[in-house]
OpenMM code with the backbone's topology and positions (N, CA, C; nanometers):
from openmm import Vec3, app, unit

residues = "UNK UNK UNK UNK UNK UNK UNK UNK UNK UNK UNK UNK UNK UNK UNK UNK UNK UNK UNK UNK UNK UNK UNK UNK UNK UNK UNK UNK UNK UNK UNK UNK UNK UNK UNK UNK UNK UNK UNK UNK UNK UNK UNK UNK UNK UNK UNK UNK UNK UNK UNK UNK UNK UNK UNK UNK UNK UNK UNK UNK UNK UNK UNK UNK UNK UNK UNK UNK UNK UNK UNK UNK UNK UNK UNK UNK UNK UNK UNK UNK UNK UNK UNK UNK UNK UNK UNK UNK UNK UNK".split()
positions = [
    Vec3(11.6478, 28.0861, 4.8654),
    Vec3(11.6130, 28.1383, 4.9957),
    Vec3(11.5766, 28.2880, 4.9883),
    Vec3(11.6511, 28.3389, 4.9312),
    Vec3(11.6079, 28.4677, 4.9378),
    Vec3(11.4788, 28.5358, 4.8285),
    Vec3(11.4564, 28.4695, 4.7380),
    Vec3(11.2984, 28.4738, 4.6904),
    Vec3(11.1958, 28.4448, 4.7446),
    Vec3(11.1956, 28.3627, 4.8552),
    Vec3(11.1194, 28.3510, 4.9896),
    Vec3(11.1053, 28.4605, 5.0182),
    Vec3(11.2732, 28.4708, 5.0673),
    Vec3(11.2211, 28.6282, 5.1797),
    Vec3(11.1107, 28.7059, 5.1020),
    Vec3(11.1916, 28.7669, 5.0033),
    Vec3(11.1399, 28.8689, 4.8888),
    Vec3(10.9960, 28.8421, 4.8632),
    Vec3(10.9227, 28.6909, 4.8728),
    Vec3(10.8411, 28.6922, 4.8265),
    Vec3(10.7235, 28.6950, 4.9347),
    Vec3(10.7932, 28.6741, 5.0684),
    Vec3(10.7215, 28.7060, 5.1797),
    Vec3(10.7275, 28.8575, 5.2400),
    Vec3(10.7795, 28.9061, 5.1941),
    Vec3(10.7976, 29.1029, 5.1990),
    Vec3(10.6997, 29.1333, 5.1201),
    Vec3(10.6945, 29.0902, 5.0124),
    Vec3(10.5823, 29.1553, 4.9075),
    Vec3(10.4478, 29.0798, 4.9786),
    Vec3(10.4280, 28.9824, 5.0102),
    Vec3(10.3149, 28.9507, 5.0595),
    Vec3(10.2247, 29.0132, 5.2117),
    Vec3(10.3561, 29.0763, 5.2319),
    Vec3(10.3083, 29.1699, 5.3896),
    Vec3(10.3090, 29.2655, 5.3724),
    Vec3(10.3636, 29.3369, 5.3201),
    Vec3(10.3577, 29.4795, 5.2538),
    Vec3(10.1754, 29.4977, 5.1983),
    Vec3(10.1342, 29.4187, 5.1026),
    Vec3(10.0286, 29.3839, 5.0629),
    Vec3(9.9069, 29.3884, 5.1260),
    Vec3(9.9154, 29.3200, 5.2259),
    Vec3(9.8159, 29.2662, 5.3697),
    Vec3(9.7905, 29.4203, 5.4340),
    Vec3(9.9560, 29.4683, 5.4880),
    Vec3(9.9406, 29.5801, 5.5803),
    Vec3(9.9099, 29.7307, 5.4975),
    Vec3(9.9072, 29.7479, 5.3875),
    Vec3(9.9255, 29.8606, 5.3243),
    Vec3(9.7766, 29.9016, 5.3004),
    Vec3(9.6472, 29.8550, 5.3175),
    Vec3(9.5237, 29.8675, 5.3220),
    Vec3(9.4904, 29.9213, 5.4965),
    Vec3(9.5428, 29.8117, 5.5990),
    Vec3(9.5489, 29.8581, 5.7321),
    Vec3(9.5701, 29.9925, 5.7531),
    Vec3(9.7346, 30.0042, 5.7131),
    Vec3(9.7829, 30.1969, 5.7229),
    Vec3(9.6570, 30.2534, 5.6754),
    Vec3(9.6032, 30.2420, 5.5793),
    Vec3(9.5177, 30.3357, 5.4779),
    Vec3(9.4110, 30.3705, 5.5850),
    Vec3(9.3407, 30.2677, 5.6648),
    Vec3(9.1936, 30.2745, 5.6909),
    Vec3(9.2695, 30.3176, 5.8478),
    Vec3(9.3815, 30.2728, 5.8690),
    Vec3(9.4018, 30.4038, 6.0109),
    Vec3(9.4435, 30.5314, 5.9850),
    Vec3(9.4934, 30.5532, 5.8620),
    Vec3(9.4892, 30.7025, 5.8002),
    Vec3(9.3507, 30.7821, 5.8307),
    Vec3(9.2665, 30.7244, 5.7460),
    Vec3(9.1156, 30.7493, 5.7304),
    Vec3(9.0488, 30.7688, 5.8935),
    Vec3(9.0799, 30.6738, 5.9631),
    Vec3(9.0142, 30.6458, 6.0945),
    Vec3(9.0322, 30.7609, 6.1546),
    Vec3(9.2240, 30.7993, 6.1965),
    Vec3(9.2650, 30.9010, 6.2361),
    Vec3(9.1889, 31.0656, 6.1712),
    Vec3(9.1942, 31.0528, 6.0586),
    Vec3(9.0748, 31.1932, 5.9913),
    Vec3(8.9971, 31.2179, 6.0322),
    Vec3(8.9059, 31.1087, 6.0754),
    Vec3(8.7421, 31.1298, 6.1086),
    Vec3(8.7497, 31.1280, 6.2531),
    Vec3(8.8327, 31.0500, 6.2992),
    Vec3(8.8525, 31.1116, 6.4581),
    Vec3(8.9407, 31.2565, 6.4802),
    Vec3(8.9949, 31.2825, 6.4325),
    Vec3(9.0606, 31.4064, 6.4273),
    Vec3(8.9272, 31.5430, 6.3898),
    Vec3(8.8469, 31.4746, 6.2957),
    Vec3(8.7473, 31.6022, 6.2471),
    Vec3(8.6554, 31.5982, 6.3502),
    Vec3(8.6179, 31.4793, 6.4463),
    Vec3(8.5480, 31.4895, 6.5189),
    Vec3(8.5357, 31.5884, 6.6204),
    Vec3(8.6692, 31.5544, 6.6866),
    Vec3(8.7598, 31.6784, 6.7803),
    Vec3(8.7268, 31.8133, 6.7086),
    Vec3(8.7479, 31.8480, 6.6349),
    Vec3(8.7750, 31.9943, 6.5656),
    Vec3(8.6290, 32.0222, 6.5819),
    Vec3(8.5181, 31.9630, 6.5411),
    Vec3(8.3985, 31.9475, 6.5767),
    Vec3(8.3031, 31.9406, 6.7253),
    Vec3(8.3544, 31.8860, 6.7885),
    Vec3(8.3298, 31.9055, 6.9156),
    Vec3(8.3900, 32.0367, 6.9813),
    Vec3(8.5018, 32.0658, 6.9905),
    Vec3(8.6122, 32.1276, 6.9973),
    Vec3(8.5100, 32.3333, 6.9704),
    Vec3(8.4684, 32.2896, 6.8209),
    Vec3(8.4372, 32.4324, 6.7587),
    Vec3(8.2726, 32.4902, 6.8566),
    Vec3(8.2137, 32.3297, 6.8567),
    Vec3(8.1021, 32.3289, 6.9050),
    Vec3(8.0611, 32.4034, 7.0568),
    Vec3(8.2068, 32.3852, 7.1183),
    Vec3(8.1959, 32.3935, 7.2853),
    Vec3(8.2894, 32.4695, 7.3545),
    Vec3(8.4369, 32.5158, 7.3268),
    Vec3(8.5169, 32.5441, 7.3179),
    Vec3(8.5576, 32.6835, 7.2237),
    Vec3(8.5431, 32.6705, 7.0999),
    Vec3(8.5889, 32.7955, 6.9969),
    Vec3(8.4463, 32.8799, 7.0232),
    Vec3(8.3321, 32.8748, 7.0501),
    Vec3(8.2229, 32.9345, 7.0720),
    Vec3(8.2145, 33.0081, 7.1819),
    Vec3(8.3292, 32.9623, 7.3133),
    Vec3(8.3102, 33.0272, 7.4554),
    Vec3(8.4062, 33.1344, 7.4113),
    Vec3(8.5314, 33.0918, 7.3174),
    Vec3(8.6045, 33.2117, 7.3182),
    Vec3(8.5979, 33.3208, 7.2596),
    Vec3(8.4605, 33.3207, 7.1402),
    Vec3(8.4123, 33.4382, 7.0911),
    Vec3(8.3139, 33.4918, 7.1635),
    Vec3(8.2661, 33.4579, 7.2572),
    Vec3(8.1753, 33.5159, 7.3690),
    Vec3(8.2824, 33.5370, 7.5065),
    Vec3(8.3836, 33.5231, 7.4814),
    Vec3(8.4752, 33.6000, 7.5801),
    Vec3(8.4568, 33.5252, 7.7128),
    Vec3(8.4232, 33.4126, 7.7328),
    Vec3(8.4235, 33.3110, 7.8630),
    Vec3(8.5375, 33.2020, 7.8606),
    Vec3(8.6505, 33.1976, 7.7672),
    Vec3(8.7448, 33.0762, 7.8228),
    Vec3(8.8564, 33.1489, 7.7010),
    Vec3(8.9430, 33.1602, 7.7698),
    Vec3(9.0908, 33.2023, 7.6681),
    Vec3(9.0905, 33.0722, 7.5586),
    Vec3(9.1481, 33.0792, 7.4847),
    Vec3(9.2295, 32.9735, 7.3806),
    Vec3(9.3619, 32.9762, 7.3773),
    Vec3(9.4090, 32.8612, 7.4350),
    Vec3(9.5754, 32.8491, 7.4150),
    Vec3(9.6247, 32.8155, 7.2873),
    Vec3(9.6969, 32.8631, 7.2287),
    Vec3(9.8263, 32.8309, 7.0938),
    Vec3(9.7956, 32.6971, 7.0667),
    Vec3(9.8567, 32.5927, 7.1722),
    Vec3(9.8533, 32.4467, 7.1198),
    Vec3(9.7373, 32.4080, 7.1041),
    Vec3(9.5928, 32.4622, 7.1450),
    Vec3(9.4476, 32.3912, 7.1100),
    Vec3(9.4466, 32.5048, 6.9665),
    Vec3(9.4539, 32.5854, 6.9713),
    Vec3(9.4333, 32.7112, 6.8344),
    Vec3(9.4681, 32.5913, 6.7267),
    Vec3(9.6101, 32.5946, 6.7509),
    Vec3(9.7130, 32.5406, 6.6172),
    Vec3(9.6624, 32.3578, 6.6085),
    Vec3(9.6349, 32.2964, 6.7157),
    Vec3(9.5593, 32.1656, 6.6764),
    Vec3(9.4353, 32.1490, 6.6387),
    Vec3(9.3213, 32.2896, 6.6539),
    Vec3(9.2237, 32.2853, 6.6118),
    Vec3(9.2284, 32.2805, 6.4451),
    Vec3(9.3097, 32.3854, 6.4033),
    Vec3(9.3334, 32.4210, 6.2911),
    Vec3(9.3852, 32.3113, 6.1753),
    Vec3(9.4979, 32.2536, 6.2801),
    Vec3(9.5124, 32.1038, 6.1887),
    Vec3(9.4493, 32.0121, 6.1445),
    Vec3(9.3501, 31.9900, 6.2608),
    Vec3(9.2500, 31.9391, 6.2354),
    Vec3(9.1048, 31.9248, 6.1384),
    Vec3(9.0961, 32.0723, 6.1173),
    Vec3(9.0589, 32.1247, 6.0424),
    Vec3(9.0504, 32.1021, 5.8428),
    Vec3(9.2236, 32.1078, 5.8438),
    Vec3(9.2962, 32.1065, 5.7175),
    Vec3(9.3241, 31.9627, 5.7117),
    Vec3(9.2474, 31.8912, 5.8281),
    Vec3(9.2443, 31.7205, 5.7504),
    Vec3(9.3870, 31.6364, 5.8101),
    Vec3(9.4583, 31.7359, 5.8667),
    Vec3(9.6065, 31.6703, 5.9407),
    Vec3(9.6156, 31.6149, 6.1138),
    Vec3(9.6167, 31.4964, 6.1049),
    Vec3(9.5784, 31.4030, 6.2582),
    Vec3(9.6534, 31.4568, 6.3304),
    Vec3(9.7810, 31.5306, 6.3253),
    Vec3(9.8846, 31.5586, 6.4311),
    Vec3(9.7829, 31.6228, 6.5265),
    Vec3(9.6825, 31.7283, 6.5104),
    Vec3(9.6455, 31.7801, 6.6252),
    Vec3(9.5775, 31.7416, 6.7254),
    Vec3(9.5406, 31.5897, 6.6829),
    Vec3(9.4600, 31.4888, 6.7388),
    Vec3(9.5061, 31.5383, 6.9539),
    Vec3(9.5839, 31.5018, 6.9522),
    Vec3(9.6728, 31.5142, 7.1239),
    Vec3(9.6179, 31.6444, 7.1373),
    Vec3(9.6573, 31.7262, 7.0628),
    Vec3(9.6190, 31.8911, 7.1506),
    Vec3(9.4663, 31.8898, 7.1847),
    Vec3(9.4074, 31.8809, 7.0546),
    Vec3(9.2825, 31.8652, 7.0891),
    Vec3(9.2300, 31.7936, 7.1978),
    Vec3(9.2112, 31.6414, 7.2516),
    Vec3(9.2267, 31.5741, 7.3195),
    Vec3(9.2131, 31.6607, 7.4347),
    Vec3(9.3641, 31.6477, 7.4891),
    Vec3(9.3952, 31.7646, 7.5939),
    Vec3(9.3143, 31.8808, 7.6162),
    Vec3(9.2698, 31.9887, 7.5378),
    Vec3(9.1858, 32.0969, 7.5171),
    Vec3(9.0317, 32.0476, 7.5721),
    Vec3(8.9686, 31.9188, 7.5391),
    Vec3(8.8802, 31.9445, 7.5407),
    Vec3(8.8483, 31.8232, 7.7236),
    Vec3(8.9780, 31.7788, 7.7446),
    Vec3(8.9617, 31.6844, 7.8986),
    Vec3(8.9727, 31.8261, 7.9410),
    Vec3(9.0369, 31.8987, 7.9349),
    Vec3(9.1082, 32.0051, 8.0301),
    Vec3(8.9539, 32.1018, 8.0359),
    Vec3(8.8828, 32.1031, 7.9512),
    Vec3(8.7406, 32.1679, 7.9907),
    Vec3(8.6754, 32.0764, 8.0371),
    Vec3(8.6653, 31.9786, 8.0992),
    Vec3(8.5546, 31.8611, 8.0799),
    Vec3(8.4566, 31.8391, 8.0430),
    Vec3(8.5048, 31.8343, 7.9082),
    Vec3(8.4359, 31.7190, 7.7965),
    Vec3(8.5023, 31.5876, 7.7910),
    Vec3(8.3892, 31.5388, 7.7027),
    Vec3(8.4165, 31.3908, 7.7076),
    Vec3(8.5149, 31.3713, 7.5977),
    Vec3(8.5588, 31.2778, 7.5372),
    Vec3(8.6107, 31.2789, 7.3749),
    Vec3(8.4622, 31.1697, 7.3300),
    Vec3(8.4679, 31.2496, 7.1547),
    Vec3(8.4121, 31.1729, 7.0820),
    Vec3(8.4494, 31.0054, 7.0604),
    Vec3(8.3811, 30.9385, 7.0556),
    Vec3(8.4299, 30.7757, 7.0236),
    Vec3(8.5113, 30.7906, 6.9155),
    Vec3(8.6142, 30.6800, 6.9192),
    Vec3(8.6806, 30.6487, 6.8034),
    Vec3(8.7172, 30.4985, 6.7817),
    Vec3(8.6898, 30.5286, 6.6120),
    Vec3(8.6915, 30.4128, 6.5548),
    Vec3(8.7616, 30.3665, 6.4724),
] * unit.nanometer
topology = app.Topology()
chain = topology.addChain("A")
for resn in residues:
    res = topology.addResidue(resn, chain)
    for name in ("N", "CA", "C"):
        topology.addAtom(name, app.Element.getBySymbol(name[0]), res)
């Protein structure tokens, strides 16, 4: 019985461990998107001195940036809160 289990753990582990990967990946390219849109519309008003930049869009832009999804939400937020749209994600 329990080589079953064991052998049905290893078989899902297997299946799902490609999934994680390509929502790893997914999350990146939606995350760079943001940082991209974000730099495009947003980081451009604040070097022309037309819209402050708050900390939490700064520090999620930046994550974003360096390839890390956490800033995904700030960004998000940053760029409804100007109204923009978000980029599609896939």
């Amino acid at each position: 019985m329990m080589k079953t289990i064991s052998a049905w753990i290893v078989v899902a582990v297997a299946l799902l461990a490609p999934a994680a990967a390509f929502a790893q990946s997914s999350d990146a390219a939606y995350c760079s998107a943001l940082a991209a849109k974000y730099e495009k519309y947003l980081n451009q008003n604040v070097h022309r001195g037309i819209q402050s930049q708050s900390l939490e869009a700064r520090s999620s832009f930046e994550q974003c940036k360096a390839g890390d999804p956490i800033g995904i939400a700030g960004l998000e937020k940053a760029l409804r809160n100007a109204g923009y749209d978000l980029p599609p994600r896939s």
